[in-house]
C-alpha positions in Angstrom: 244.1 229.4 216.0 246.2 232.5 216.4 248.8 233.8 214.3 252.3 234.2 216.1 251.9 238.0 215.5 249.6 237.9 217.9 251.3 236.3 220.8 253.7 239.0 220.4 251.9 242.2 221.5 251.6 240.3 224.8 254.2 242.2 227.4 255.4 239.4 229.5 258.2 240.1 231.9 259.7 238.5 235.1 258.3 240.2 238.6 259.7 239.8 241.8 257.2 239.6 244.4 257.7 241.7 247.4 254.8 241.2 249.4 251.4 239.5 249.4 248.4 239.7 251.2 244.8 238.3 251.1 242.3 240.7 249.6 239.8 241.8 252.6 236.2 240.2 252.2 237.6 237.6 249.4 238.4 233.7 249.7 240.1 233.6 246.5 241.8 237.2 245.9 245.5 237.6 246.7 247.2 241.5 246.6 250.7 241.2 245.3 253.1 244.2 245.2 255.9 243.3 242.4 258.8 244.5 241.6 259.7 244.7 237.4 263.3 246.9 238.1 261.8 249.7 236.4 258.8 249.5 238.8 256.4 248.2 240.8 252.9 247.4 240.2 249.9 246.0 241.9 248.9 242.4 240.7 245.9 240.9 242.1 245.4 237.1 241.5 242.6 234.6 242.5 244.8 231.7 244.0 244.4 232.2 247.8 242.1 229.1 247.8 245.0 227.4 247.0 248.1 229.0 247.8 248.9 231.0 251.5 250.4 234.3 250.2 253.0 234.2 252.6 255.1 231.2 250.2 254.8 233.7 247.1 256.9 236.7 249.2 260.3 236.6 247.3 259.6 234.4 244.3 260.3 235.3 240.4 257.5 234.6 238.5 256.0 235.6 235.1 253.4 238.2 234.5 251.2 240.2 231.8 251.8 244.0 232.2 249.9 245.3 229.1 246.4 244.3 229.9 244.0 246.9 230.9 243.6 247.6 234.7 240.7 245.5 236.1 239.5 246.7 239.9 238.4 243.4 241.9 237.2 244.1 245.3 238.0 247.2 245.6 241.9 246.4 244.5 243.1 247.7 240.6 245.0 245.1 239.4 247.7 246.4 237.1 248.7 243.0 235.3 248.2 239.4 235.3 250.4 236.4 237.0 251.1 233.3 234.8 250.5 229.6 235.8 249.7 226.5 235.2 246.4 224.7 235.5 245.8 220.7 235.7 242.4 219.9 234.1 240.6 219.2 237.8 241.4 223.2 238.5 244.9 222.6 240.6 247.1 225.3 240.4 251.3 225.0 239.9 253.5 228.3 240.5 255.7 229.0 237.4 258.9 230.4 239.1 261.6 231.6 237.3 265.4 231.1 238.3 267.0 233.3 240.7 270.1 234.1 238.4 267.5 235.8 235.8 266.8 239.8 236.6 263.6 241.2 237.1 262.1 242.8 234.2 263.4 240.0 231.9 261.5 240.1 228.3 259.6 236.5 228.6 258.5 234.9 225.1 
């Protein structure tokens, strides 16, 4: 178990996606560009098995912006996007509602 303190250095905020594309030479990888008001990062996520990254374009989600950068196929990923996960692996997109503005504080 984790103490709440520790939830909290977690930088969650709400991210507009912009565009998406598959990663070339991956099934799984998907290149997001995201807008956070104060900027824009690159998010890569391994959903593409599941999801076609054309339905993500234009959705508010919720992402991790204060992990470390990790590079997957070539691509630095700049943060992590949230979902949900049934036990057998299926994925659910976590959107957020349109009246809420992008960089939004999550907790």
């Amino acid at each position: 178990m984790f103490d709440v303190e520790e939830f909290w250095k977690f930088d969650l905020r709400v991210g507009k996606v912009l565009a998406a594309e598959r990663v070339s030479g991956s099934k799984k990888l998907i290149k997001l560009d995201v807008d956070f008001g104060s900027e824009r990062r690159t998010i890569v996520t391994g959903i593409a098995d599941q999801v076609d990254p054309e339905i993500l374009v234009g959705k508010k989600m919720v992402f991790v912006l204060n992990l470390k950068p990790k590079r997957m196929m070539g691509v630095e990923s700049q943060g992590m996007l949230l979902l949900a996960e049934e036990d057998g692996g299926r994925i659910h997109l976590i959107e957020v509602p349109d009246e809420v503005p992008v960089g939004t504080k999550v907790w």
